[in-house]
C-alpha positions in Angstrom: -59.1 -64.8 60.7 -61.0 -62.0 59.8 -63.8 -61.3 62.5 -65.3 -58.2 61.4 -63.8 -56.2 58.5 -66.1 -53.2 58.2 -65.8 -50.4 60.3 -64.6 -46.7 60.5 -62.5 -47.4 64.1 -58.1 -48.6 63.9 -58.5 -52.7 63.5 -57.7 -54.7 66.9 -55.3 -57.5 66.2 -56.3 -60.3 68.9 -53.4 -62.4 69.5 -54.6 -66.2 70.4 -57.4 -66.3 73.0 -61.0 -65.5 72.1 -61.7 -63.1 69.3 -64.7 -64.3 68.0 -66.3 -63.4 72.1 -64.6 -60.4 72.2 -65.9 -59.3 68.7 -69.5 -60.0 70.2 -68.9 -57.6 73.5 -66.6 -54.7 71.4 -68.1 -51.7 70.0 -69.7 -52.5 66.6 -67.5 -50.1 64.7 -64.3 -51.6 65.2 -62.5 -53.9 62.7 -61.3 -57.3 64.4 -59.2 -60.3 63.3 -57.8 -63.1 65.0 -54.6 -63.8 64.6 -53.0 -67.5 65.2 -51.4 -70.6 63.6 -55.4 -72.1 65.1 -56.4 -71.2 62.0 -54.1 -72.6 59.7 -55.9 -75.5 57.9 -52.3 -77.9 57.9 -52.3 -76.8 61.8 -50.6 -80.3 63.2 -49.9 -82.0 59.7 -46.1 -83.0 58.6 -46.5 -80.5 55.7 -46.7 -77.6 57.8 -42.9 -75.8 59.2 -43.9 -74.3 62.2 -41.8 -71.4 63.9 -38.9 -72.4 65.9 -38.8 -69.2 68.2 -41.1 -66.8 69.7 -39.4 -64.2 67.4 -40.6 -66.3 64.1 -44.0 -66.8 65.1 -44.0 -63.2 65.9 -42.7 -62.5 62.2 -45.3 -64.7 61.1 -48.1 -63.5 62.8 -46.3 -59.9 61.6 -46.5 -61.0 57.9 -50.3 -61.7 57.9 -51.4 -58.4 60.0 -49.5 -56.3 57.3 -51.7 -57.9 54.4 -54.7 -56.5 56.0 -53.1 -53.4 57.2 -50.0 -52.4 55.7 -48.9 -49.7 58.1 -49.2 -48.7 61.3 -50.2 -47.4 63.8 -51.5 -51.1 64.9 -53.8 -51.8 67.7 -52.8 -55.5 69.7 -53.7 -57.5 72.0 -52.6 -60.8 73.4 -53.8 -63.3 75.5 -51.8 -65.8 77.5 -48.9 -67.5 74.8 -50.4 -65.1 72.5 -49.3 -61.8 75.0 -45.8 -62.9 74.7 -45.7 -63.2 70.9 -47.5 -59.8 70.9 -44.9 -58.5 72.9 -42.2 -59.7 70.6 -44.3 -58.6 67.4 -44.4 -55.0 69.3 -41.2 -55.0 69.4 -40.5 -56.0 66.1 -42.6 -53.3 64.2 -41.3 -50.7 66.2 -37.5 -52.2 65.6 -38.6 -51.6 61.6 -40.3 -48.2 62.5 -44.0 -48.9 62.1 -46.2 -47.5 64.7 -48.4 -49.3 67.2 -51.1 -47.3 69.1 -51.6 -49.6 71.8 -50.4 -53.1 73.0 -52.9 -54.7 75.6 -51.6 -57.8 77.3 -53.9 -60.1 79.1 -51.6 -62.5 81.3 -49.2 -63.0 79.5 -47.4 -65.9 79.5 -43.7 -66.1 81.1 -40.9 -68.7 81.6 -37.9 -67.1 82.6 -36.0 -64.6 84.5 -38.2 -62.3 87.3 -41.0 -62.3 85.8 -41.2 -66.2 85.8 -40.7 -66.7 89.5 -43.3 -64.2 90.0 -45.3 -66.3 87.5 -44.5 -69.1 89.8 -44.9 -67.8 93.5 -48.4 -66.8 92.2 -49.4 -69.8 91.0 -48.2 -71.8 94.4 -50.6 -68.6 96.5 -53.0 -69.9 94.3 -53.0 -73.9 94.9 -52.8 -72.8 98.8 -55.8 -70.5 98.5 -57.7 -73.2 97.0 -56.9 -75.5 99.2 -57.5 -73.2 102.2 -60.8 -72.7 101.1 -62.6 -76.3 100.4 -61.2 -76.5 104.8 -62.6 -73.2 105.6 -66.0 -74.4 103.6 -65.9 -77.8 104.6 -65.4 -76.4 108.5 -68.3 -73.6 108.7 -70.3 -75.5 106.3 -74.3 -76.4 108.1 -74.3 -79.3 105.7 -70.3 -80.9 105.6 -71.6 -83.7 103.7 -73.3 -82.1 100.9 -70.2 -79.7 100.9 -67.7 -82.3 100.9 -69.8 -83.8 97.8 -69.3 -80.3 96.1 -65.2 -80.6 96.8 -65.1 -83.8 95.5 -66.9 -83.2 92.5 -64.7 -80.3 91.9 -61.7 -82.5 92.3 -63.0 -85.8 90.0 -63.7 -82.9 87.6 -60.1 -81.6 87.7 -58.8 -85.5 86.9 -61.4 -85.7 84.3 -59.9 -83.0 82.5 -56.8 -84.9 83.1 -57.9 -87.8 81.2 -59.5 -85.5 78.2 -55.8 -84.1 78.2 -54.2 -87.4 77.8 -56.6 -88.8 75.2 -56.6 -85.7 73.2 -52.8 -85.7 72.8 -53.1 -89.6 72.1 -55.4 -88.4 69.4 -52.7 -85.4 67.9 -50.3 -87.9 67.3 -52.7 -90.3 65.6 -53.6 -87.9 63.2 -49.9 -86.4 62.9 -48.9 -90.2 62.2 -51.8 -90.6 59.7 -51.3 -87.0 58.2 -54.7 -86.1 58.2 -56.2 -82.9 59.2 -57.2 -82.5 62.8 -60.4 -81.8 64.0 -61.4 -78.5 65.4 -61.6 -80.2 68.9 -58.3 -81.2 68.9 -56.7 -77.9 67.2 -56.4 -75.9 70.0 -54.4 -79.0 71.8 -52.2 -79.0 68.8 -51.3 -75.0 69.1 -50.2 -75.3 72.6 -48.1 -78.8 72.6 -46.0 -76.6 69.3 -45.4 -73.8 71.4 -44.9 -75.2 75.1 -41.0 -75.7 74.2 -40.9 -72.4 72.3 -42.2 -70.2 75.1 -39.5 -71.8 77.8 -36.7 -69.8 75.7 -38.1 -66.4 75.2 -36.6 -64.1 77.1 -38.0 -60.6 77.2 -36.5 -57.3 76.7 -37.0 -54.3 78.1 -38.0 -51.2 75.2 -39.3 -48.4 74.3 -43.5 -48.8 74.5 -46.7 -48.8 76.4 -49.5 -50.6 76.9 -52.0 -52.3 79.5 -51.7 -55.4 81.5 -54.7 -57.5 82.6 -54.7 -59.9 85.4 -57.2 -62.2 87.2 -57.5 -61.1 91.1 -54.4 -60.3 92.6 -53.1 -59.2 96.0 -51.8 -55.6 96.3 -48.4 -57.5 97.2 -48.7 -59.4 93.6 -49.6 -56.1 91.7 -47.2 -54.4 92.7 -44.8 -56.9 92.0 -46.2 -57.6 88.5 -46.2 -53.5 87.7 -42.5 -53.1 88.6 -41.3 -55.7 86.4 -43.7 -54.4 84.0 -42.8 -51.1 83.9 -39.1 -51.8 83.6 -40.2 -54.0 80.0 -41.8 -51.4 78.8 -39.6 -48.6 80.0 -42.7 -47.0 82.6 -45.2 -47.3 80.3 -46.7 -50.0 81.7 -50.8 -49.3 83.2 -51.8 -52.7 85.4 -55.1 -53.3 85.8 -56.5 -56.6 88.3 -59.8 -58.2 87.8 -61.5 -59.3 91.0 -64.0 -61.6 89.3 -61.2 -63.1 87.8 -59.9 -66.5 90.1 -58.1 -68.6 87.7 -55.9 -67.7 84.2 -59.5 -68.9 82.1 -61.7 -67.2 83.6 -60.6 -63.6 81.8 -61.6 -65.1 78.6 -65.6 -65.8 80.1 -67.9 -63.7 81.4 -68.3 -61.5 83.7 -64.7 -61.4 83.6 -64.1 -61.1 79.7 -66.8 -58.5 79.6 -64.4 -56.1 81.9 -61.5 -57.2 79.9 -63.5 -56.0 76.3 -64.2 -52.9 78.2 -60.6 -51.9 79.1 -59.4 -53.2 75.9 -61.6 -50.7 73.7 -60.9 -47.7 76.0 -57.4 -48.6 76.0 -57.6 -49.3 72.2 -60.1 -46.0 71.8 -57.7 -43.5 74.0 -54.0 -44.6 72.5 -51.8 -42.5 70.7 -49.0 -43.8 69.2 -46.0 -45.6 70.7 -42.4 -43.6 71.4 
């Protein structure tokens, strides 16, 4: 999806999460597209093949950033699913000797091997911080009943995004049944539920790059943790930054959280030479 096409700076290729946001907070003079199957208009529909493997959609995605720019050296980033296909595209351009300047990785996702379980472990720290800290509110609070109502409301909220969940997937295979175009609202849903069983047997490998790794708030135990495995994948090229303001895997794609992320991204993007 081309987001801005004018501009004097190297593109940025925005792998899944929010382009059109990021294209708001990123220096003006900077060519951005989004790239993602979102935007295919038979997204969800029986007439669309959809890639098998992480390495197709990477090919795919690869396919559609060459007919805007046909060589490199190419400027990524990817956000969550999209950070692991734009690791694998990375990969795959360098494999066929094209260039890329910079890859920029915000938590990306992972499903097996190390840096799975560290994927995991964090998320468990995570639930137990949360819970730890409707107690510790709910103990020192002046008003526990008014803070109790806050907790709860949190909660109901949490199961009422249960119940959008299940109605929206209800809704996908209505449509898939019907073989009618989905709705934006429901497009997004459709993305994820195609690569859910893709993303479980990616395994990544360890080559010759560098780039920059955002996370939400992590403990220096996690960091250096994440930066270890990292650096081993990309062979010690691997810079790790943490975003305090950052709590949960969303929040890096909202302000003031997404604002830090837009600023690493263009100084990273603006200071990169080319990959090894």
């Amino acid at each position: 999806m081309p987001i801005r096409t004018r501009g004097d700076k190297p593109p940025l290729f925005c792998v899944h999460g929010e382009p059109l946001q990021i294209a708001f907070r990123i220096r003006a003079d900077r060519p951005l597209y989004g790239v993602s199957l979102l935007y295919h208009p038979d997204l969800g529909r029986k007439c669309l093949e959809l890639p098998s493997t992480i390495e197709q959609y990477a090919a795919v995605y690869i396919d559609a950033v060459k007919s805007v720019q046909p060589s490199g050296p190419y400027h990524i980033c990817g956000y969550s699913a999209g950070g692991m296909i734009a690791f694998e595209m990375t990969r795959q351009l360098q494999a066929a000797g094209e260039e890329v300047g910079h890859l920029v990785l915000v938590e990306p996702t992972v499903a097996i091997g190390g840096l799975a379980e560290q994927a995991q472990a964090r998320s468990q720290a995570k639930n137990q911080r949360r819970v730890s800290r409707y107690w510790t509110a709910l103990i020192e609070s002046e008003n526990r009943l008014q803070t109790l109502n806050a907790n709860l409301c949190h909660l109901f909220g949490a199961q009422a995004a249960r119940v959008k969940k299940y109605r929206d997937k209800f809704l996908t295979r209505l449509y898939r049944a019907l073989d009618k175009r989905l709705p934006e609202g429901l497009r997004w849903f459709a993305l994820i539920k195609c690569l859910r069983p893709v993303i479980q047997t990616y395994a990544y490998e360890p080559f010759d790059c560098h780039g920059t790794l955002i996370y939400a708030a992590l403990t220096d135990e996690q960091k250096s943790a994440w930066i270890e495995s990292w650096q081993y994948m990309m062979n010690g090229g691997a810079t790790l930054v943490s975003i305090p303001q950052a709590v949960e895997h969303l929040d890096l794609m909202e302000d003031p959280a997404l604002g830090q992320v837009v600023e690493i991204l263009d100084r990273s993007v603006g200071s990169s030479t080319a990959s090894p």
